[in-house]
N, C-alpha and C positions, 0 to 999 in steps of 0.2 A: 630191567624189565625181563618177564620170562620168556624165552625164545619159544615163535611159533614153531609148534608142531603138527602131527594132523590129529590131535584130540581137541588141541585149544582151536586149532583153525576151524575141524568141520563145525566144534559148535558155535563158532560166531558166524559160519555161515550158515547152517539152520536160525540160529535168532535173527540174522539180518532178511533171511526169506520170509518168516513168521513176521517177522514186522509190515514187511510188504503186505503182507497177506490180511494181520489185524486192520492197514490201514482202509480197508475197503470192507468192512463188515456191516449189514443193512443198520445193524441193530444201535451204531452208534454214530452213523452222519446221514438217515433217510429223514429223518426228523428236520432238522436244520433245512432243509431244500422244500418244504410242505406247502402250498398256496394256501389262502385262507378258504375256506368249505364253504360250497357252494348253500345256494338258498333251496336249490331243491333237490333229487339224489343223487347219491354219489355212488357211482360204479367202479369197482376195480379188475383193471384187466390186466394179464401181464404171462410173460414168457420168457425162459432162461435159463440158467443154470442158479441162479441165484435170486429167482424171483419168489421162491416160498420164504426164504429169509426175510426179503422186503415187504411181502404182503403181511408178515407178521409184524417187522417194524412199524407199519401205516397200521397196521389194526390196535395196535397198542399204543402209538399217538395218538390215534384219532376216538377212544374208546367213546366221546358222547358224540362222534357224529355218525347217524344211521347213511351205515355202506352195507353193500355186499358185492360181491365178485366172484369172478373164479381166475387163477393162473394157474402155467404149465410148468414144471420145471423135470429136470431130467431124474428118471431111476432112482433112489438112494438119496437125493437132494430133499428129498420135504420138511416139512417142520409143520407143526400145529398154526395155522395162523387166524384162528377166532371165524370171525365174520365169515370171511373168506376161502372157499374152497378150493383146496389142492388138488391138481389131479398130475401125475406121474407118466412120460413117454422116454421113448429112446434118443439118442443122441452117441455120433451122428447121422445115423443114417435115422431116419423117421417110421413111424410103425402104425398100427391103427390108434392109437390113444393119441397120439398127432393129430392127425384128423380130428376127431373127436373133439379136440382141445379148440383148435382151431374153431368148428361149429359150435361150439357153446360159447366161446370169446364173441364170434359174431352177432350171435342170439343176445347176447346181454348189453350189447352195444346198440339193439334195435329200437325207436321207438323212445328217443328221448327228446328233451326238451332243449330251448335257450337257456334254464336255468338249474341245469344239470350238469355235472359232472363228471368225466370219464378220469380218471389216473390209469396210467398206463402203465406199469412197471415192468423195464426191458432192461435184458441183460444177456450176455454173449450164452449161442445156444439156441436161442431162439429159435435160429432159423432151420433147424431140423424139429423143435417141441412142438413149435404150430405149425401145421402144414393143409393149405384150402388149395387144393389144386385146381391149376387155369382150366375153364369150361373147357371139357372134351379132354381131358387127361385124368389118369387115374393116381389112386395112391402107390401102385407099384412103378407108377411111369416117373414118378416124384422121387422113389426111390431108386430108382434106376441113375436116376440124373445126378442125384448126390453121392453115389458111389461113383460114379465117373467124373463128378469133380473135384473129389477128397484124391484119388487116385491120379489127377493130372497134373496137379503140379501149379495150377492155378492160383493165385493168390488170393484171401479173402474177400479183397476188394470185386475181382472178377467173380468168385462163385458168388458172391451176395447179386451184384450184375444182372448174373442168370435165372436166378433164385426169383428174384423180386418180379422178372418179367414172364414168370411161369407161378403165378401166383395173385390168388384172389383176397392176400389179408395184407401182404408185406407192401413192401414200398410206399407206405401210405395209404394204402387201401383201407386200412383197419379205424383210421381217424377219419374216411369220407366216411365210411360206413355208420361212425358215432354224431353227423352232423344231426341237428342244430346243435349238439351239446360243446361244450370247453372240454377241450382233451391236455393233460397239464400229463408230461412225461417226463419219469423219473430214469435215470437213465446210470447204469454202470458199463463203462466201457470197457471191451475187451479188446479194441480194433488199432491200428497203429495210425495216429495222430486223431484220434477220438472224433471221428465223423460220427454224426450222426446217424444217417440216415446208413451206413454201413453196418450198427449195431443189431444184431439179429436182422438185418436186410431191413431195417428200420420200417416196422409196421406205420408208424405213429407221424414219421418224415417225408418230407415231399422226393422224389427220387431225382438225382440228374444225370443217371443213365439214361439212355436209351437202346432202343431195338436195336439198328443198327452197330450198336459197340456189343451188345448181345451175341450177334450173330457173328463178328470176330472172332471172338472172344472163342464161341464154337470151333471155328471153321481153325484157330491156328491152334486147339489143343488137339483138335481132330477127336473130338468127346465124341463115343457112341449113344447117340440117343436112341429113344424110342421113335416112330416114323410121327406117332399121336403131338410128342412134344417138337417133333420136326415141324408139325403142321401150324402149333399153336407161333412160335418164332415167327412162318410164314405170313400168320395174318397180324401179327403186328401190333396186336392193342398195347398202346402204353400205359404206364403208371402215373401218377399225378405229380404234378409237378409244379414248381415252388408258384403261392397263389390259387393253387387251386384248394389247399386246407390250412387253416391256421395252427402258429407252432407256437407251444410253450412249453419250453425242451428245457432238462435242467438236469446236471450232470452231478450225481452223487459221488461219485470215485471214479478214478481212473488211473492209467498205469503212470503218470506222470507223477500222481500224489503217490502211487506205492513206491516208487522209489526214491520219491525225496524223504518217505518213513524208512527205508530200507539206510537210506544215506547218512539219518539225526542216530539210527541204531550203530551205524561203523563208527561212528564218532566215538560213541560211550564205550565202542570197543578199544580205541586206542587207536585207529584205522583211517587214512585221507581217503575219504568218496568219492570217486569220478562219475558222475553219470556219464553216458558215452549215447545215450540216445531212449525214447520211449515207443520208438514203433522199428525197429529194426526189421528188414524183411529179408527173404533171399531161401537159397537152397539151406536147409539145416547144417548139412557139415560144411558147405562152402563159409556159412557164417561162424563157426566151428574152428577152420582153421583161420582165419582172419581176427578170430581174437585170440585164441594165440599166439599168434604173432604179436600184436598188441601189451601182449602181457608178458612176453619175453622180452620185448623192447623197455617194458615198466620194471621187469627184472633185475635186467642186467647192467640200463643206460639209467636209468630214471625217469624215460618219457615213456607215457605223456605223463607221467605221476611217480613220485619215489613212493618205495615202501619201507612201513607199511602202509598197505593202500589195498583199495577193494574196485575194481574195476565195475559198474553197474550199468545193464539194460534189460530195455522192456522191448514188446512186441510181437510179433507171430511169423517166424520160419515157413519154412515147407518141406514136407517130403515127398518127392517124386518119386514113385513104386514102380513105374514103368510097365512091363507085363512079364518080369519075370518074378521067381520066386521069391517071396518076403514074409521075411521070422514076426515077431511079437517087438513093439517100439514105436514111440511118439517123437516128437519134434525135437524134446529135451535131450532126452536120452541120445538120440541119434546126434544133438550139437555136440553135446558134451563127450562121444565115445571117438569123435570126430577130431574133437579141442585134445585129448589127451592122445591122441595119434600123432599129432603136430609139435603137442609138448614135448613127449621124447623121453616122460620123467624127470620131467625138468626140477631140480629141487626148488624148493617155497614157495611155488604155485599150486594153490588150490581152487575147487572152483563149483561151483550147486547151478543147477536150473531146474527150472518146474511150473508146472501151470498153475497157477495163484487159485484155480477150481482145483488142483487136489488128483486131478485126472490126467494124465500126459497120453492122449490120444483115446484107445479103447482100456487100456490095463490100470492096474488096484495102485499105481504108484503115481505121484507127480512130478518125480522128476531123477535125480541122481545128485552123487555129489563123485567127484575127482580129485585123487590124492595123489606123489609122487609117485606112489607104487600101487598106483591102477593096471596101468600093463603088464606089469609083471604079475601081481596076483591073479589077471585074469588066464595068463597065458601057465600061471602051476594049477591052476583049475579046467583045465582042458581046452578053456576055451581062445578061440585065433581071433583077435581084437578087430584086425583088419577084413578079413573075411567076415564077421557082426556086421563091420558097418556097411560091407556090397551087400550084403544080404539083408539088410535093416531089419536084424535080430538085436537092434542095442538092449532092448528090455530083460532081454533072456543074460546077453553076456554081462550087466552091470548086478541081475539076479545071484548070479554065479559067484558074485566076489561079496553080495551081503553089504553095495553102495544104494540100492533105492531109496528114495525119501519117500517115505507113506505117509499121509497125512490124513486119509480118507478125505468125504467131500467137506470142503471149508467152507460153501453155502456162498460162496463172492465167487467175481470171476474176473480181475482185469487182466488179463495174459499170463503172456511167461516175463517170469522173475527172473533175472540171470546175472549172478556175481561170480569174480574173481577176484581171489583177496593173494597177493603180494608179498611174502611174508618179509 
């Protein structure tokens, strides 16, 4: 057999990401998941990173049944999708085509019947593409909030929390709003153990947050808010909750399916797959070196797996910026500049991560990949690997050595993809 290198290695880790990645595409499991069409109209609403892909998938299933709609999806995501109207906002922070997005989803949810139908097409993103700010707050007070919670350190679960109770569409609001009609939601997860009502701050789902974990929540990241959003916490209104709207929730992909395609790909490669988990969370490089460790252990002892072998998880990291100065880098780039700090150069450990959207935070890249002579390329290119990562410059230092994985946007979105293959 021909010994791994890193020409054969990174490209079986690019096709094992691409795998992940095809297996969550609208255009070939939205169909399969579709209720039977209602007897009177049918509306489609939806917001995402990947919601222009699936309103095109449902427009093209559905071509004899009379829908129209509109959904949001981020920047550079659109696609043609027939019936159905695209419109294009920012992510993550939210901008005025947010808003906007948000009042026309509500406007077309007005004023239906029992014998109508709402499809709801949601997908990670969300919750910056629609944005209806809680009575007596503004769009920059929304925006404010979201940079203070991207910047804290918070975990998804908690900024959706905040999100949903500072918010007139999310947490279910969006599916009162569509009563009497059937609201049937198609759903791709980006969230780690595929909650629901966590998915874009789940418009469509009943919420089982409450204010008071809200206001924790605040109080121990020590978020700067606006006084307006201080006021709206104060008074307390809740979201709906389970009972108060009916669910018919139905999950297109998720990261658990991407990487059991990520894992039938290492197979064909010659490669034993270990999944190792599909919602992994934590600080970026604390999770960084702990699989390093893991893969040095698969190195050198054979546990938890001999190679070759490909280490695989899903999930959402975090990067905490603190309040000092911070370079260009997303979750990936920061695990992985983290993992290869820990490796040491380790020889036959390789290793990709990226966000299955194509995006790794704000910048043109989705992720990186990691070769035995990462550190050192990086360090005859001028750049100090370890100073990248105090600085959460990983974008700029993996730039410098020509490891980004570009993919532009791939229209899906279930997480990040993250392999280590073994050699």
């Amino acid at each position: 057999m021909t010994a791994w290198n890193d020409s054969r290695a990174t490209d079986a880790l690019n096709r094992i990401f691409m795998a992940a990645v095809a297996s969550a595409d609208p255009a070939k499991v939205l169909q399969h998941h579709l209720p039977s069409p209602p007897k009177g109209r049918c509306v489609v609403v939806g917001a995402g990173k990947a919601s222009a892909a699936m309103a095109a998938a449902l427009d093209k299933a559905w071509a004899d049944v009379d829908l129209s709609g509109v959904v949001v999806t981020r920047y550079g995501h659109a696609v043609p999708a027939g019936r159905i109207e695209i419109i294009e906002a920012s992510h993550p922070v939210p901008d005025d085509k947010s808003a906007e997005a948000a009042k026309r989803i509500l406007a077309a949810v007005e004023g239906l019947t029992a014998e109508d139908m709402v499809i709801a097409l949601i997908s990670g993103g969300g919750s910056a593409l629609m944005v209806a700010p809680a009575e007596g707050m503004t769009l920059a007070d929304k925006m404010a909030v979201n940079r203070a919670l991207l910047a804290s350190g918070a975990t998804i679960s908690e900024m959706n929390a905040v999100r949903k109770h500072l918010s007139r569409i999310k947490g279910g609001r969006l599916a009162l709003a569509a009563k009497p009609a059937k609201v049937v939601s198609l759903l791709i997860s980006d969230v780690p153990g595929d909650d629901p009502s966590e998915i874009a701050s789940g418009p469509t789902v009943a919420d089982p947050s409450d204010i008071e974990t809200v206001r924790e929540i605040v109080s121990r990241y020590e978020l700067d808010l606006p006084e307006t959003v201080r006021r709206v916490l104060e008074k307390g209104e809740e979201t709906p909750k389970a009972g108060d709207i009916d669910e018919d929730v139905r999950m297109i992909a998720a990261p658990s399916l991407a990487l059991q395609a990520a894992a039938e790909e290492a197979v064909k490669l010659g490669l034993t797959p270990l999944i190792l988990g599909d919602s992994l969370e934590g600080e970026s490089r604390d999770v960084g070196a702990v699989m390093a460790g893991i893969a040095l252990s698969a190195s050198r002892k054979g546990l938890p797996v001999k190679g070759p072998a490909v280490l695989l998880s899903g999930g959402e990291t975090t990067v905490t910026i603190g309040k000092g100065p911070a370079g260009k880098g997303g979750r990936n780039t920061e695990f992985l500049l983290s993992l290869a700090l820990t490796l040491k150069g380790a020889d036959g450990i390789w290793a990709i991560a990226g966000d299955s959207d194509g995006i790794d935070g704000v910048e043109d890249a989705a992720g990186a990949v990691v070769t035995p002579d990462t550190l050192a390329r990086m360090r005859a290119a001028g750049v100090d690997p370890r100073q990248s990562l105090v600085g959460h410059d990983s974008y700029t230092a993996f730039k410098g050595v020509g490891d980004l994985v570009v993919t532009g946007p791939t229209l899906t979105n279930v997480n990040d993809i993250r392999a280590i293959l073994i050699g």
